[in-house]
MDAnalysis code that builds the backbone (N, CA, C; Angstrom):
import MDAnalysis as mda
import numpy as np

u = mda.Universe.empty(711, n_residues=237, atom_resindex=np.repeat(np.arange(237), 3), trajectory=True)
u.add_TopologyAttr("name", ["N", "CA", "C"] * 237)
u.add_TopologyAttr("resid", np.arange(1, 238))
u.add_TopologyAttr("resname", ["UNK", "UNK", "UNK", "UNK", "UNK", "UNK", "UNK", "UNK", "UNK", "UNK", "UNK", "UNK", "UNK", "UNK", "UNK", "UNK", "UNK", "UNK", "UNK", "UNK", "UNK", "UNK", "UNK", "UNK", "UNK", "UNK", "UNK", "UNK", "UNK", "UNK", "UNK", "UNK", "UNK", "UNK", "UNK", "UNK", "UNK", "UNK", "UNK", "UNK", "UNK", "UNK", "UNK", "UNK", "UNK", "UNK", "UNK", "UNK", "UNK", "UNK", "UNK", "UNK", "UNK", "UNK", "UNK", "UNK", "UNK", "UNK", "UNK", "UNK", "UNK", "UNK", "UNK", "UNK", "UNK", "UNK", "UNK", "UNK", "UNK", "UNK", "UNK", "UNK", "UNK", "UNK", "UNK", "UNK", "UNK", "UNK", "UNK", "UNK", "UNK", "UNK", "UNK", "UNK", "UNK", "UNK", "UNK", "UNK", "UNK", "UNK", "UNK", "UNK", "UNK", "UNK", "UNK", "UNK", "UNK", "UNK", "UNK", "UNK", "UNK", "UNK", "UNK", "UNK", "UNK", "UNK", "UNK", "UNK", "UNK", "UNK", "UNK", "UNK", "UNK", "UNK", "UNK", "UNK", "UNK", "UNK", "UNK", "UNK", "UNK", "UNK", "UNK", "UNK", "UNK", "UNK", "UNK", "UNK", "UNK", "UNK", "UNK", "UNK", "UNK", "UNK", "UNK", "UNK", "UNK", "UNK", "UNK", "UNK", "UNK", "UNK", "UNK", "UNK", "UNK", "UNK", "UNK", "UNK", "UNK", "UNK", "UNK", "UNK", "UNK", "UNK", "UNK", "UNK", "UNK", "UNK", "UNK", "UNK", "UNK", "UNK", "UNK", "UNK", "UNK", "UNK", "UNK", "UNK", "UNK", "UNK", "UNK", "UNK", "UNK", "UNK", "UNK", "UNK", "UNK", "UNK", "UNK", "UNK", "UNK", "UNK", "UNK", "UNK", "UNK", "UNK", "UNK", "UNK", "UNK", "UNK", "UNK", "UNK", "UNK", "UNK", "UNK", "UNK", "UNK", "UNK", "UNK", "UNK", "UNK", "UNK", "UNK", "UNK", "UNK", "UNK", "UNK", "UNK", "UNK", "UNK", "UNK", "UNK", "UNK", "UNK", "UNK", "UNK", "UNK", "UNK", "UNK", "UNK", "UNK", "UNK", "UNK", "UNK", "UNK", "UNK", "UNK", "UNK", "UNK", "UNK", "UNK", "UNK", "UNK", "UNK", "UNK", "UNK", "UNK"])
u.atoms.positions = np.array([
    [222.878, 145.692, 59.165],
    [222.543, 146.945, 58.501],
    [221.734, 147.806, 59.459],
    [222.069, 148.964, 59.957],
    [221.469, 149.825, 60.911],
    [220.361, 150.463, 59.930],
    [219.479, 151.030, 60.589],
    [218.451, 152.498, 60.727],
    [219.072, 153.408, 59.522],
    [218.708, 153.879, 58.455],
    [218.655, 155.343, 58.117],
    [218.180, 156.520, 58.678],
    [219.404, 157.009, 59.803],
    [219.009, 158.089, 60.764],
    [218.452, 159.441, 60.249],
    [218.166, 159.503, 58.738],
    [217.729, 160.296, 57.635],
    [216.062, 160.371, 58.028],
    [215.471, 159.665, 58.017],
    [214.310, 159.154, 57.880],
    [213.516, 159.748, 58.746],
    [211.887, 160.099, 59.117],
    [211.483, 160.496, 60.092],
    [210.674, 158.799, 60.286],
    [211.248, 158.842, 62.000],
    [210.682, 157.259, 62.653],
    [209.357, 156.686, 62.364],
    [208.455, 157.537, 62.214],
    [206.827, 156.934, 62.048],
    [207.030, 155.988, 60.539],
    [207.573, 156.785, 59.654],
    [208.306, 156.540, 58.207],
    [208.665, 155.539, 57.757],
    [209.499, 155.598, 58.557],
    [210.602, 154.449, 58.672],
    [210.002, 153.255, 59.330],
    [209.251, 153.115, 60.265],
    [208.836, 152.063, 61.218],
    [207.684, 151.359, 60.004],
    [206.983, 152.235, 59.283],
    [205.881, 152.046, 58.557],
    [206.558, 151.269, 57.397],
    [207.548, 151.186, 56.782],
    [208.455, 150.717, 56.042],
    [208.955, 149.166, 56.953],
    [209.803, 149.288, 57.393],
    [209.849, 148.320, 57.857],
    [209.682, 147.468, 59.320],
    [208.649, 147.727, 59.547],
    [207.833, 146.751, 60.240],
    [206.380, 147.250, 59.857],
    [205.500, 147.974, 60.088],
    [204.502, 147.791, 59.348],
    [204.101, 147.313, 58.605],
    [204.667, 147.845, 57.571],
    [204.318, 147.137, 55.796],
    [204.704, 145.825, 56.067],
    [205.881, 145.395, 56.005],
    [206.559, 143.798, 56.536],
    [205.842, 142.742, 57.085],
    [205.060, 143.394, 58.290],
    [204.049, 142.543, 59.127],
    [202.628, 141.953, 58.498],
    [202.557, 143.461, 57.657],
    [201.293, 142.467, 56.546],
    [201.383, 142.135, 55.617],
    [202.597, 142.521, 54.592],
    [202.475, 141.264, 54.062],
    [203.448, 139.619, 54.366],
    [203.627, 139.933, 55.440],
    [204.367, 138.284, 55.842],
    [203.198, 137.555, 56.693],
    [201.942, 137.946, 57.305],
    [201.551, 138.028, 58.590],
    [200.912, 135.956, 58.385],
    [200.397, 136.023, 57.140],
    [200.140, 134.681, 57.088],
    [201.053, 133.360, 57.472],
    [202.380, 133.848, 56.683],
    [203.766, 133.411, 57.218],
    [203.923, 132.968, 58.736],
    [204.263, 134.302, 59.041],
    [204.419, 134.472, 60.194],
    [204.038, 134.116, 61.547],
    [202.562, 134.206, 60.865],
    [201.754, 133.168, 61.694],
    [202.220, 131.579, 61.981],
    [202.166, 131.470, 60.758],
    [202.267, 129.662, 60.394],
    [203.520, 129.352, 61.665],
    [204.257, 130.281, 61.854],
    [205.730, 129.727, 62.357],
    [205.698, 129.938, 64.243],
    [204.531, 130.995, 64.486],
    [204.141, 131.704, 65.722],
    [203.437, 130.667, 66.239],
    [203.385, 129.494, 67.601],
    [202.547, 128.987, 68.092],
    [202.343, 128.378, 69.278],
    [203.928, 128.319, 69.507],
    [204.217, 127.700, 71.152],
    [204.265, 128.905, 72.139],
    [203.309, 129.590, 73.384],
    [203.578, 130.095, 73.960],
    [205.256, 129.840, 74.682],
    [205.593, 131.399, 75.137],
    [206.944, 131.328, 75.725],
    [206.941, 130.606, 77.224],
    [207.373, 129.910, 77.973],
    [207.576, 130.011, 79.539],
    [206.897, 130.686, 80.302],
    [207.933, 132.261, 80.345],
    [207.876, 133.328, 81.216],
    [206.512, 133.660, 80.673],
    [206.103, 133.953, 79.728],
    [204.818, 134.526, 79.539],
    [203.749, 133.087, 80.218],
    [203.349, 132.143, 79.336],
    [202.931, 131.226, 79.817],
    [202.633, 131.119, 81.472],
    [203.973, 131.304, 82.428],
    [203.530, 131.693, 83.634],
    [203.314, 132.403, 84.135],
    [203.205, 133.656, 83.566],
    [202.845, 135.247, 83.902],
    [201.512, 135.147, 83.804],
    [200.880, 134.926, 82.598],
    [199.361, 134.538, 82.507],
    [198.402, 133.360, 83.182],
    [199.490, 132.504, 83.573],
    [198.160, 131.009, 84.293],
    [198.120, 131.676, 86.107],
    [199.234, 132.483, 86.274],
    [198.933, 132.521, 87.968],
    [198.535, 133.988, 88.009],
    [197.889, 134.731, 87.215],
    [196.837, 135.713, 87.241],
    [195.346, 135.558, 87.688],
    [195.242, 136.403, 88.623],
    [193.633, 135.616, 89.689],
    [192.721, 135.684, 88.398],
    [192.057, 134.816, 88.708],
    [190.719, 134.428, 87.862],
    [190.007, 135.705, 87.517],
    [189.093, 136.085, 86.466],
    [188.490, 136.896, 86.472],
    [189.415, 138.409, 86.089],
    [190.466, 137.933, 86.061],
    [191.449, 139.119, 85.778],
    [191.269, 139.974, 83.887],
    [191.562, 140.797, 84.005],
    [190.890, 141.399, 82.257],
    [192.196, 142.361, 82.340],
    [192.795, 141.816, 80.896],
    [194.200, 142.773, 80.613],
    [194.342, 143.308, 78.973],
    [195.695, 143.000, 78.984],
    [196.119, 143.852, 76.903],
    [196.962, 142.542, 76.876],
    [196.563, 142.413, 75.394],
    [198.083, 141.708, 74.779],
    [198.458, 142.813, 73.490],
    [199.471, 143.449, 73.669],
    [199.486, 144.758, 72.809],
    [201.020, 144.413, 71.868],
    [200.225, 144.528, 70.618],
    [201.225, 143.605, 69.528],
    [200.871, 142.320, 69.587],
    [199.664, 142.207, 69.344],
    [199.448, 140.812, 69.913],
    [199.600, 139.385, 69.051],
    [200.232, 140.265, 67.327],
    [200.203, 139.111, 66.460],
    [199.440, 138.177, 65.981],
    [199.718, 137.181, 65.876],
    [198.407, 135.892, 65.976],
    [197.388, 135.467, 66.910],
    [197.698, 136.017, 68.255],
    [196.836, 136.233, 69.348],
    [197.114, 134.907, 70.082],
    [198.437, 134.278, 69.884],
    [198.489, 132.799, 69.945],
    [198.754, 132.841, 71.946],
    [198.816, 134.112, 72.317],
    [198.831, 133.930, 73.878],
    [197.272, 134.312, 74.826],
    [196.555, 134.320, 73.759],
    [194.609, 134.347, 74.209],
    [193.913, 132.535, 74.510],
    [194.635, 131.743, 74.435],
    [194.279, 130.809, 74.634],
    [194.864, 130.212, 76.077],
    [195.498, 130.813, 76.783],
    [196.928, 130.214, 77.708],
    [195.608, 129.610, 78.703],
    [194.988, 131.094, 79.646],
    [194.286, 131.490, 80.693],
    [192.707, 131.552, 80.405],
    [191.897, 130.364, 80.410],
    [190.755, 130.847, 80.097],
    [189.784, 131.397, 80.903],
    [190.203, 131.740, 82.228],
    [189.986, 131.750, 83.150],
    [190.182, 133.952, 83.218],
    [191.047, 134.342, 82.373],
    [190.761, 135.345, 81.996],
    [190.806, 135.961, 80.795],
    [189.989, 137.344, 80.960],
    [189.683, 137.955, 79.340],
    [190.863, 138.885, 79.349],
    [191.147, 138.699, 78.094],
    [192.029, 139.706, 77.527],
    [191.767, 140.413, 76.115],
    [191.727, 141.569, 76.004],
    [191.927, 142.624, 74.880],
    [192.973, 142.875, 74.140],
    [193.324, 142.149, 72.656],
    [194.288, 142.361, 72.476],
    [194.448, 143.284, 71.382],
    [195.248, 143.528, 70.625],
    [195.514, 144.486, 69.576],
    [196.881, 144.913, 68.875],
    [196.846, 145.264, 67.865],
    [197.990, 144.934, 66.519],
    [197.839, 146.106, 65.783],
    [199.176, 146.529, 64.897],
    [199.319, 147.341, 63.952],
    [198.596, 147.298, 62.734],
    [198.965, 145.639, 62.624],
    [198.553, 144.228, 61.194],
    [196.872, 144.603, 61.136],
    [196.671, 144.929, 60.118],
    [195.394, 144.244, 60.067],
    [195.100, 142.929, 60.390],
    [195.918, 142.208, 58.990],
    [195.676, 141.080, 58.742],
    [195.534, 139.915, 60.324],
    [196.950, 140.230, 61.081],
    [197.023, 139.557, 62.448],
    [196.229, 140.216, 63.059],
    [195.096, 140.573, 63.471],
    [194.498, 141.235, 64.308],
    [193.150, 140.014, 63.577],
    [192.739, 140.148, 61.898],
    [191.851, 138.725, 61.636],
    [192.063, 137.590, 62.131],
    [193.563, 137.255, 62.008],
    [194.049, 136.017, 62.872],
    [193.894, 136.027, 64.205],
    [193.828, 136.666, 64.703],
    [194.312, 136.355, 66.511],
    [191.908, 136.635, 66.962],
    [191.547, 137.433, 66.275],
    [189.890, 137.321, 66.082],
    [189.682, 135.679, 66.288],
    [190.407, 135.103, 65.897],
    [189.482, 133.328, 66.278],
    [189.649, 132.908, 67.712],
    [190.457, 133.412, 68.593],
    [190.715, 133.126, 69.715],
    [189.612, 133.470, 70.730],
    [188.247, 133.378, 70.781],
    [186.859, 133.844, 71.258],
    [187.169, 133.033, 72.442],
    [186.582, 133.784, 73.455],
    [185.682, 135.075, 73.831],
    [186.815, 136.397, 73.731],
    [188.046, 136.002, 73.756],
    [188.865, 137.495, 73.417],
    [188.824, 138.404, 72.518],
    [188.913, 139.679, 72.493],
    [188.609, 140.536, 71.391],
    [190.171, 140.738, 71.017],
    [189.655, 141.557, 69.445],
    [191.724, 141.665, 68.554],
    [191.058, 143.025, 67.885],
    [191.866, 144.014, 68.345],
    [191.130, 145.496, 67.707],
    [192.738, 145.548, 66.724],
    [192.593, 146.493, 66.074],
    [193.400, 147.339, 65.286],
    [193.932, 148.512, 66.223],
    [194.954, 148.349, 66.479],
    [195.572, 149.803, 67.137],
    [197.097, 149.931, 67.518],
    [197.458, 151.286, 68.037],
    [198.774, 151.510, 67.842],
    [199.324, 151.558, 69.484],
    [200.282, 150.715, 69.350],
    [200.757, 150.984, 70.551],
    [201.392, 152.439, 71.412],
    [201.207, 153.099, 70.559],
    [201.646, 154.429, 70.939],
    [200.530, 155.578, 71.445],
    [199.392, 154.877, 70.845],
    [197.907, 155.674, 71.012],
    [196.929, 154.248, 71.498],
    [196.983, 154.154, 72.411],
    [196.499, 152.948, 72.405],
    [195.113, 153.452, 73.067],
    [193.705, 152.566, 72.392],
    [192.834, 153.381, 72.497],
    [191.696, 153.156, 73.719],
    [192.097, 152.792, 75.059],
    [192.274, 151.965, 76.356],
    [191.853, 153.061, 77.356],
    [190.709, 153.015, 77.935],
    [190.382, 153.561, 79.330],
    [191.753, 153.810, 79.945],
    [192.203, 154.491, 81.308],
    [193.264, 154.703, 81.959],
    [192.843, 154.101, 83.263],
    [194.210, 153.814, 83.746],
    [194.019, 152.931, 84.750],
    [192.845, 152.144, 85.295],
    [192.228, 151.122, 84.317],
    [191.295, 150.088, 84.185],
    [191.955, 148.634, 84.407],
    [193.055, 148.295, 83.914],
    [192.892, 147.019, 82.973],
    [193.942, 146.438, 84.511],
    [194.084, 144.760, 84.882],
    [194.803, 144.418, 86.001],
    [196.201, 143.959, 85.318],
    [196.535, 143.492, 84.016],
    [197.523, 143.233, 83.710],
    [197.568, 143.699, 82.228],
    [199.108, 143.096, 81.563],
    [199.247, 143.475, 80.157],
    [200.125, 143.006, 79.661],
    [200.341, 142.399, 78.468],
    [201.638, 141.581, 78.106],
    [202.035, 142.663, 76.803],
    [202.998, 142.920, 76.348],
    [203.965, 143.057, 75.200],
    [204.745, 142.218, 74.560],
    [204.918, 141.276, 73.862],
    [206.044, 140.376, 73.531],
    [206.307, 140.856, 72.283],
    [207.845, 141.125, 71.956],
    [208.305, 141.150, 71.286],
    [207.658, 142.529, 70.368],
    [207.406, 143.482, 70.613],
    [206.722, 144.441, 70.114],
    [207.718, 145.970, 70.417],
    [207.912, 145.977, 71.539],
    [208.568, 147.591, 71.541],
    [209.556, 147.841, 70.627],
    [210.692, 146.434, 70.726],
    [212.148, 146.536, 70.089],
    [211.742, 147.282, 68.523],
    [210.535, 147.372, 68.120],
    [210.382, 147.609, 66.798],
    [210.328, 148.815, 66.217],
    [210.078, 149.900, 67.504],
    [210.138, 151.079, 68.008],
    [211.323, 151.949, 67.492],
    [211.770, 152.899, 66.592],
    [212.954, 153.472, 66.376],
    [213.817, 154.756, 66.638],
    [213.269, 154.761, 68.092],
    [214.088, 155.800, 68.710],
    [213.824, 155.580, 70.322],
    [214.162, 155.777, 71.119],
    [214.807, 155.903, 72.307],
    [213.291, 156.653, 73.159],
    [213.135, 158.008, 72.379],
    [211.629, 158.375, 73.052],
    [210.076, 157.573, 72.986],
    [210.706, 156.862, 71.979],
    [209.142, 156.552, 71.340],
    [209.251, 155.298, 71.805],
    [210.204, 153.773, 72.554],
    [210.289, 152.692, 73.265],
    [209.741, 153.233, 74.493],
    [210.551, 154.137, 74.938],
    [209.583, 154.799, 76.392],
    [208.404, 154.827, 76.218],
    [207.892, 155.736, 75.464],
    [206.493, 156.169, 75.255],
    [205.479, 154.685, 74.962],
    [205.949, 153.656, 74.466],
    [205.428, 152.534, 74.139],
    [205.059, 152.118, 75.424],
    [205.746, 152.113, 76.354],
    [206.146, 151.330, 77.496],
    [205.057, 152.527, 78.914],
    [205.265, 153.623, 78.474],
    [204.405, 154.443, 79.272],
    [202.608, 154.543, 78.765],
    [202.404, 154.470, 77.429],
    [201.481, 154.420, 77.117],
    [200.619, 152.468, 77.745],
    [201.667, 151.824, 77.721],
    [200.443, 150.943, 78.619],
    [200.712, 150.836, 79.977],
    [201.492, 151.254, 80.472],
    [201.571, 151.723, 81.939],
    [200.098, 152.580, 82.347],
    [199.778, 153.216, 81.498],
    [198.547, 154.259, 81.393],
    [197.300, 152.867, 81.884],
    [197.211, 152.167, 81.069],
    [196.045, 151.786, 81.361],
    [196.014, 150.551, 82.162],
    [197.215, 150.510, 83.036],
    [196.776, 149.732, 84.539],
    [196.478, 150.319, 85.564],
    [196.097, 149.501, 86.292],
    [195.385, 150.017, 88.022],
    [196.568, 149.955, 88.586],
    [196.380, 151.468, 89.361],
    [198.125, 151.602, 90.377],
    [197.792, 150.869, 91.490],
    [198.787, 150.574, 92.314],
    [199.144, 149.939, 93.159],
    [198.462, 151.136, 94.654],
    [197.684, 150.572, 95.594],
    [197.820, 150.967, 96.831],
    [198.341, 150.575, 97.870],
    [197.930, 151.614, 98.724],
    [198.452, 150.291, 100.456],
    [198.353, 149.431, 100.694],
    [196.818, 148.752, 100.187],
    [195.991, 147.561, 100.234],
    [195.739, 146.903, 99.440],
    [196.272, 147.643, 98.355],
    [196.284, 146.063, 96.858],
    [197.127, 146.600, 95.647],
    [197.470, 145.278, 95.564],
    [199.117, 145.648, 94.259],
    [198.116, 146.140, 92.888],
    [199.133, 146.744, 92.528],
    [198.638, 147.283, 90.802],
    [198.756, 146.212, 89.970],
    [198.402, 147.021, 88.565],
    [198.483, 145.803, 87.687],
    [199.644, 145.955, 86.915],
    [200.190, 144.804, 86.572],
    [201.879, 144.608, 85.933],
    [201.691, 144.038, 84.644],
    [203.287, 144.812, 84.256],
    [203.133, 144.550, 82.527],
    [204.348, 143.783, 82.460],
    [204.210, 142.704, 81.859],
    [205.561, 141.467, 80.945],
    [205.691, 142.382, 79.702],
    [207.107, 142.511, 79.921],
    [207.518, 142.985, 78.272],
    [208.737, 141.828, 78.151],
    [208.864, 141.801, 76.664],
    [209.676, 140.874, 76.096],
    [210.228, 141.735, 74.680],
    [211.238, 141.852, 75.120],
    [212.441, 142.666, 73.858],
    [213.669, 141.800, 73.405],
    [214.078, 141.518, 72.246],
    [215.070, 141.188, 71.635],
    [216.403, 141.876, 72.389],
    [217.360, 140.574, 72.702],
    [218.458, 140.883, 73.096],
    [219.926, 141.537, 72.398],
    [220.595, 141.899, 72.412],
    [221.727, 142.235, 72.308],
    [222.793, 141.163, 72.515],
    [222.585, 140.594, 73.969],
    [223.884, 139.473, 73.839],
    [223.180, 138.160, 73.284],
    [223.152, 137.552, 72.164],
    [223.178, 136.466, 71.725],
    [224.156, 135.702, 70.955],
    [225.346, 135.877, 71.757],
    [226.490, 135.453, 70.828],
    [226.314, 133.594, 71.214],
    [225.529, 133.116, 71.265],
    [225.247, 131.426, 71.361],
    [224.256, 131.457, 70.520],
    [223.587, 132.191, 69.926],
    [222.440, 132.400, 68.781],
    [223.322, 131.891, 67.765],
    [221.931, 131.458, 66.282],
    [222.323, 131.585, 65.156],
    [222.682, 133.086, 64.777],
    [222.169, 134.106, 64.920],
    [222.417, 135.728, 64.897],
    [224.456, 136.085, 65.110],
    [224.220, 135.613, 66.205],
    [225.779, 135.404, 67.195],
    [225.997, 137.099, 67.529],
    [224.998, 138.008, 67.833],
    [225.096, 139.503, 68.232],
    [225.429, 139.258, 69.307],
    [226.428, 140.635, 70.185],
    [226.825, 140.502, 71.270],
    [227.630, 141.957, 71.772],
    [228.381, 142.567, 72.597],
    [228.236, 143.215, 72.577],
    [229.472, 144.447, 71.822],
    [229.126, 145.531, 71.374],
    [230.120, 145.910, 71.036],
    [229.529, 146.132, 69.522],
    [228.354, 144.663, 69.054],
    [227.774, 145.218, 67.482],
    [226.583, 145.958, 67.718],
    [226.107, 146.704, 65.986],
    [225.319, 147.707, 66.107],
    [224.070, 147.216, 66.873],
    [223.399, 148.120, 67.589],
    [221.878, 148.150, 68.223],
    [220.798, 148.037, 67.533],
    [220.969, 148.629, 66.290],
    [219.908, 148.821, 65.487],
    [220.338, 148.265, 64.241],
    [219.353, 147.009, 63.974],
    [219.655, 146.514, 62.743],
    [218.393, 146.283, 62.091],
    [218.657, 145.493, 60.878],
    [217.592, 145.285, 59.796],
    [217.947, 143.619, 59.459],
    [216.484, 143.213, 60.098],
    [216.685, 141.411, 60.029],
    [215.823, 141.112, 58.862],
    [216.248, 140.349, 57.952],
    [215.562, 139.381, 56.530],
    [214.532, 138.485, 57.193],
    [213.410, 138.824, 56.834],
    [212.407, 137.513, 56.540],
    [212.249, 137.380, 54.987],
    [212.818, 135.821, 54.598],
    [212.460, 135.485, 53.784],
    [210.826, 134.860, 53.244],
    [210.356, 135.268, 52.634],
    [208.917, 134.996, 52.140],
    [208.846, 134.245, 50.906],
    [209.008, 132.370, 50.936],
    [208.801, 131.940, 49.925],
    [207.277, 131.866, 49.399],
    [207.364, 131.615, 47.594],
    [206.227, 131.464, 46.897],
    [205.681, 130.535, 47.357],
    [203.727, 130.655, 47.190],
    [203.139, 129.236, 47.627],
    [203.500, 128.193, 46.355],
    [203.855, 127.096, 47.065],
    [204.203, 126.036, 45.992],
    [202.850, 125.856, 44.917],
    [201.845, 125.921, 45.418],
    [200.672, 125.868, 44.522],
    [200.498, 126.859, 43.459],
    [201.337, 128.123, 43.459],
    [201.434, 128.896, 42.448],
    [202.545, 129.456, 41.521],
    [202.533, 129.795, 40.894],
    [203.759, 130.632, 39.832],
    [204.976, 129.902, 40.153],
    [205.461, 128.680, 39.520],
    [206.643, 128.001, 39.826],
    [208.239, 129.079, 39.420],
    [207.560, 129.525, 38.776],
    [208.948, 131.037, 38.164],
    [209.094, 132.264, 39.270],
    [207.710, 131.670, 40.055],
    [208.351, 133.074, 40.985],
    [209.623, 133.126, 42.070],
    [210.094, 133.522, 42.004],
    [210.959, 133.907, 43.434],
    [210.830, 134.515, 44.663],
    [211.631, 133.857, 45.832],
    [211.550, 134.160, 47.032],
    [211.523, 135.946, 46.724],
    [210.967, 136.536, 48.188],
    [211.198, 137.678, 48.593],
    [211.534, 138.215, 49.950],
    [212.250, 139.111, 49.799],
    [213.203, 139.163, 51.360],
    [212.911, 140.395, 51.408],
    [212.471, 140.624, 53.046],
    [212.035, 142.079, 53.997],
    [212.295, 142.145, 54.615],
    [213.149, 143.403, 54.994],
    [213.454, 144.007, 56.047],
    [212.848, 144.584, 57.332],
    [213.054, 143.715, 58.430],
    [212.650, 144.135, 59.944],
    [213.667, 145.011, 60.512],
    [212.949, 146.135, 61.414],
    [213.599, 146.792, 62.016],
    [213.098, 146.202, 63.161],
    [214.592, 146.228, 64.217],
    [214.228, 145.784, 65.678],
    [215.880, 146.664, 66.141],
    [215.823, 147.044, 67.645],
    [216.551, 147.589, 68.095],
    [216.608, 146.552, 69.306],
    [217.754, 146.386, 69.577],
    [218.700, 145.141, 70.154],
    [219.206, 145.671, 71.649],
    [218.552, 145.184, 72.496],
    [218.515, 146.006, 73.805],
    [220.004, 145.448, 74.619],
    [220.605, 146.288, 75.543],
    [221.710, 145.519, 76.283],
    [221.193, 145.653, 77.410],
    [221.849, 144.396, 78.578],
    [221.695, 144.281, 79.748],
    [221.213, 145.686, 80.331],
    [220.212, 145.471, 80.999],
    [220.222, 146.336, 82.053],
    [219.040, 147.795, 81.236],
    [219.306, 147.572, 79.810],
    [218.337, 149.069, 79.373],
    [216.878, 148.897, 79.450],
    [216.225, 147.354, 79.367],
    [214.570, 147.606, 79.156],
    [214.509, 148.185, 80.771],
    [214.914, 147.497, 81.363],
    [214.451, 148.131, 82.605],
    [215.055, 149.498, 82.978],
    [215.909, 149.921, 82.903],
    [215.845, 152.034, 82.553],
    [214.722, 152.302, 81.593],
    [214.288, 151.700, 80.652],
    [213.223, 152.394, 80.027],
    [212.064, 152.590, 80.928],
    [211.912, 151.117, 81.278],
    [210.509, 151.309, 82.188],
    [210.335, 152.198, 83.339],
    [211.581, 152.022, 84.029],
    [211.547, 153.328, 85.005],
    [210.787, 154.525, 84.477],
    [212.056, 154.733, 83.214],
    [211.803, 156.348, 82.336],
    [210.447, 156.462, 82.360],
    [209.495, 155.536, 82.278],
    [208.056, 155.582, 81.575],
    [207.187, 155.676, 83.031],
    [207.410, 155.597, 84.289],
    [207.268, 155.540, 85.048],
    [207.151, 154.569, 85.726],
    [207.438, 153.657, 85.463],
    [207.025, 152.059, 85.978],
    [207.882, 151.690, 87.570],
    [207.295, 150.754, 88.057],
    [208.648, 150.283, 89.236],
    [208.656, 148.713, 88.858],
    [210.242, 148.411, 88.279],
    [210.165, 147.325, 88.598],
    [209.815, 146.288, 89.015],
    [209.659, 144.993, 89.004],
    [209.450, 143.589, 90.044],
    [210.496, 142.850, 89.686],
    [210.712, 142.436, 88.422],
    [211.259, 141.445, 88.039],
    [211.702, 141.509, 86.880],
    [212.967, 140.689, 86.196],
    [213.333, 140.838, 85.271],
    [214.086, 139.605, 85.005],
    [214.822, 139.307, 83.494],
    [215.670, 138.415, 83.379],
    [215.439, 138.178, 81.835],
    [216.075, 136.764, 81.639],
    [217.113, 136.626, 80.398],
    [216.341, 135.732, 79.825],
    [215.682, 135.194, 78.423],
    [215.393, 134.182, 78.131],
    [214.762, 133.914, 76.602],
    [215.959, 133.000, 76.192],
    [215.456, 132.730, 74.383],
    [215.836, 133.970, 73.815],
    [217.228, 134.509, 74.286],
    [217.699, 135.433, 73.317],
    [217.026, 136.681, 73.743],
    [215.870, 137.042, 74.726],
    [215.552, 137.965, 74.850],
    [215.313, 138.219, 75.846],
    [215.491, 139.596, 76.404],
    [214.999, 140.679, 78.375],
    [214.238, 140.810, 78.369],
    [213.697, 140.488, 79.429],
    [212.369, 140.462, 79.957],
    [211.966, 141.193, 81.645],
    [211.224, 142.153, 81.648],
    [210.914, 142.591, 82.488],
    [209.400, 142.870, 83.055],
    [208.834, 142.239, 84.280],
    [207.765, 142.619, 84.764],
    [207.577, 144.386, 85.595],
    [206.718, 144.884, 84.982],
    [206.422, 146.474, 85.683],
    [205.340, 146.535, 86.050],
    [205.488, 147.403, 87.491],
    [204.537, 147.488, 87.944],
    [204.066, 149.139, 88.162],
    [202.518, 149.529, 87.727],
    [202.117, 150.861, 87.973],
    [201.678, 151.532, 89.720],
    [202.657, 152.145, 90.230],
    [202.668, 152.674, 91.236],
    [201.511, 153.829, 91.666],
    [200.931, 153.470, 92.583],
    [200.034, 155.191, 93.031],
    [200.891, 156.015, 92.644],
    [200.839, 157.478, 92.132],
    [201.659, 159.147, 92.357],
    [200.992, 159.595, 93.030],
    [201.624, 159.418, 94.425],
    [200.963, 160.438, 95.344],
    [201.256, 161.774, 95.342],
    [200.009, 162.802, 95.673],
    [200.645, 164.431, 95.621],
    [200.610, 165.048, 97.032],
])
């Protein structure tokens, strides 16, 4: 089920993923807990002392990887932003990835997982992607900038339970089912919510990041989802 291209995006996003995220977030949590790989090693070989974003940060379940550095993270969720708060000495603010409320070019790194795809239009994934580009240190002659891991939902998963691939719609609407706690109301019934996520193909997170200004490092395929490291370049004038 695609997008109602009717809708104005803030609207629509607030519908389904906003609203969605809090009230599933306890859920959601419960099921959120094994760091990924690629992230996992993006964060342990970051020099010591390093201070970044985890933006969308959910349960905050990637503040524990590196203790060796601090990270600032932050969420739409209220509720996940209380959750991912136990992960001390790290902080979990409330904020929007689109306004994100972050000194400029301060921070040495930054993770995204699974957060832009949620984004419902084409300007506003850029803008996600440029707005934390904003608050890394650019790159000089004499020392690299700081780089952002993003992690977006794929398009080709035709070996998935999903089985998307290419050729189906980009923009769909995924069911989380939300069963009753067994400890209460045995008459109640499940409830099912709609996620919006936009389903990236080969080759587009990284045109976005360009778009946003970023330069590449690295990229690739993994658990159904693209993944790309960016890095913030000096603009020289």
């Amino acid at each position: 089920m695609s997008r109602d291209m009717s809708v104005n995006n803030s609207d629509y996003e607030s519908q389904h993923v906003h609203d969605v995220y809090e009230k599933i977030a306890a859920h959601f949590s419960s099921t959120r807990f094994k760091p990924w790989p690629v992230v996992d090693e993006f964060l342990k070989t970051l020099p010591p002392g390093s201070v970044g974003l985890d933006v969308g940060c959910g349960n905050g379940k990637y503040l524990a990887v590196n203790n060796s550095v601090f990270i600032v993270a932050s969420d739409r969720s209220r509720a996940l932003v209380q959750i991912a708060r136990q992960h001390e000495p790290h902080s979990a603010i409330l904020a929007d990835t689109l306004s994100l409320p972050h000194p400029t070019s301060r921070f040495d790194f930054a993770i995204s997982i699974a957060v832009i795809h949620h984004l419902s239009s084409p300007a506003r994934r850029i803008e996600a992607i440029r707005s934390i580009l904003r608050t890394l240190r650019p790159s000089t002659d004499r020392s690299r900038g700081g780089q952002a891991l993003l992690f977006v939902w794929a398009l080709e998963q035709k070996t998935s339970r999903r089985g998307w691939d290419q050729g189906d719609d980009q923009d769909v609407l995924v069911p989380w089912v939300l069963k009753p706690d067994p400890a209460g109301d045995p008459t109640q019934a499940p409830v099912t919510y709609q996620r919006y996520y936009h389903l990236y193909r080969e080759g587009e997170i990284q045109k976005d990041a360009i778009a946003a200004g970023g330069h590449v490092v690295k990229y690739g395929y993994d658990r159904d989802n693209w993944w790309v490291i960016v890095e913030k370049r000096e603009v020289k004038v």
